[in-house]
N, C-alpha and C positions, 0 to 999 in steps of 0.2 A: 300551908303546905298541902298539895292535893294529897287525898288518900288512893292509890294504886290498887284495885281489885283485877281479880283473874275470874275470870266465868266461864264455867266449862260443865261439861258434860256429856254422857256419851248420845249418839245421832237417837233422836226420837224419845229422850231424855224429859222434855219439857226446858229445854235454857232457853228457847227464843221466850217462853211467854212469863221465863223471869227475868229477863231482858228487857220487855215490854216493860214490864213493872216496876222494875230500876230505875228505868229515863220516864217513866209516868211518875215516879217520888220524887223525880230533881236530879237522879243521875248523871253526870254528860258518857254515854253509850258510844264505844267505839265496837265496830261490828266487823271483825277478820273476815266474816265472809263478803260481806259487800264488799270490804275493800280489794279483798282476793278478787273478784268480778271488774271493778276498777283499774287492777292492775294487770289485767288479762282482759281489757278492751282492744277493739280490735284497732289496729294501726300501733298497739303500744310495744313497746321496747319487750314487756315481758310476753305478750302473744307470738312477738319474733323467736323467741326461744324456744317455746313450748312445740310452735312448728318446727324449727330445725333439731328439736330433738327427738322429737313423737311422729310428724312428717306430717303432710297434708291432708292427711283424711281427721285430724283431728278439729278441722274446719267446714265447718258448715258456707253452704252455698252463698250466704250473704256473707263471708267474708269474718262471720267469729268465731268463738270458739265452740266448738259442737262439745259441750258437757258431756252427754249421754257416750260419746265417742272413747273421748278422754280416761273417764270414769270406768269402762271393760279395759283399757291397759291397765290403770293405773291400781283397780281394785282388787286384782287377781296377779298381781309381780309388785312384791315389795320393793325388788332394785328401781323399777321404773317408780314407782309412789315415791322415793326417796330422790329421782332426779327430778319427779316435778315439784314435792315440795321444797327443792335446794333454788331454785326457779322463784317458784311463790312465795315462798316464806320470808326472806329477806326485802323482799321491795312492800310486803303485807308490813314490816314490823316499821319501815325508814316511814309507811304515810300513818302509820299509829303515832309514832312520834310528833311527827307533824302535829295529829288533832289534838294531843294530848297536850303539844309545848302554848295551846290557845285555851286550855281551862283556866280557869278562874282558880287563884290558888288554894282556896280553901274546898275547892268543891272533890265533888268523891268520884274518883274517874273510872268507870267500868269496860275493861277489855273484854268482850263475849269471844273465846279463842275456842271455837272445836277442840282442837289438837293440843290446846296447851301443855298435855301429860306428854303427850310423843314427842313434843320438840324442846323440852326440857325447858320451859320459861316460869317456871314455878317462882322462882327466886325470885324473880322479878318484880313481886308483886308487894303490898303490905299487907293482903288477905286474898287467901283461893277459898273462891266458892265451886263448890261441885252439884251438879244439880242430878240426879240419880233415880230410876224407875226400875220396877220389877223388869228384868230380860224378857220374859213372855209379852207384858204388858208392852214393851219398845217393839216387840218385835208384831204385832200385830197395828200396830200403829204405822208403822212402815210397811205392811202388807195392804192392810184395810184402807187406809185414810190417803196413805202416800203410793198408793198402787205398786207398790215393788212386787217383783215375783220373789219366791221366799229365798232363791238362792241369791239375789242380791243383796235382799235385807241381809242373809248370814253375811256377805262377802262384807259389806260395809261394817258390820259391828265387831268381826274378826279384826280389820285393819287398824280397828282401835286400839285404845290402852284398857285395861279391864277395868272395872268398879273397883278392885280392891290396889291398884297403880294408883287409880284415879284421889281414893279415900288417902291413900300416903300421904300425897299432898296438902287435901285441904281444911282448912281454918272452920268451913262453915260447909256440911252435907246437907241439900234442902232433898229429901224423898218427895219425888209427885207421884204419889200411888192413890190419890184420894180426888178430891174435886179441884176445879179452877180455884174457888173464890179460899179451899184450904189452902193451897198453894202462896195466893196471892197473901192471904193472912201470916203465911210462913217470911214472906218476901218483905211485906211490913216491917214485922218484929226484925227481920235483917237488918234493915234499911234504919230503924235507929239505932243498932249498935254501931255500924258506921260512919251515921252523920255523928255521932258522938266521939268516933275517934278522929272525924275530918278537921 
């Protein structure tokens, strides 16, 4: 029977590079956000929606979708965040299932879900990992590294669920406030309690 993990964390967090480190120990890695970008390609069923309910300017000149566009509606109006994730979220969870019904049964399956605390899929899982950073430290990481201006970094870490939502949920809190390779040593020692429960 696969083992079901939930991987989350708030934006600037450090969960892509426990991510990495998951599917680098044998993981099979399914990634919301890629599939969110798959399922909002352009010509597909859910890019038709997104323009009929956000309108054309949310399309870039070659015909996709203009993020940067999307992202000023959606980041600053919670109603609209809620119709595009009613949009995304559902066709994101039908191709998760997909990757998931081709594991290997005994293997440890890793959902990487940004938003898993907000969209209530906690239950879903047989262990939440939450990956977690000082707020200062997230938010200069998204200033410095990811060139945000500071009011978008706040606008994006506002639309979240808090550190202490996020800790409700989960089984396993990995802190990245220290080096890569502590991290990845944190990610290890994960990775065989899991394989031990898989």
């Amino acid at each position: 029977m696969t083992l079901d993990v939930g991987l989350t964390g708030g934006i600037a967090a450090g969960k892509s590079a426990v991510a990495s480190r998951l599917a680098a120990r044998g993981a099979v890695l399914i990634d919301a956000d890629v599939l969110a970008r798959q399922v909002l390609a352009p010509g597909s069923e859910g890019l038709g929606e997104v323009v009929r309910v956000f309108g054309d300017d949310v399309l870039g000149s070659d015909g996709a979708l203009d993020r940067a566009a999307l992202g000023d509606i959606v980041f600053g109006d919670a109603n609209a965040r809620e119709r595009l994730n009613g949009i995304v979220h559902p066709r994101v969870r039908r191709a998760a299932e997909a990757y998931r019904a081709e594991a290997d049964e005994h293997a440890v399956v890793v959902e990487d879900i940004p938003l898993l605390v907000e969209t209530g899929q906690a239950e879903r899982f047989d262990v939440v990992v939450v990956v977690s950073a000082p707020l200062e430290e997230r938010m200069r990481r998204l200033t410095e590294d990811r060139g945000m201006t500071l009011r978008d970094a706040e606008a994006r870490v506002a639309a979240q669920a808090t550190d202490e939502q996020r800790a409700a949920v989960a089984d396993h809190v990995l802190v990245n406030d220290g080096t890569l390779e502590e991290l990845h040593a944190d990610v290890d020692a994960l990775w065989e309690e899991l394989i031990s429960r898989a």
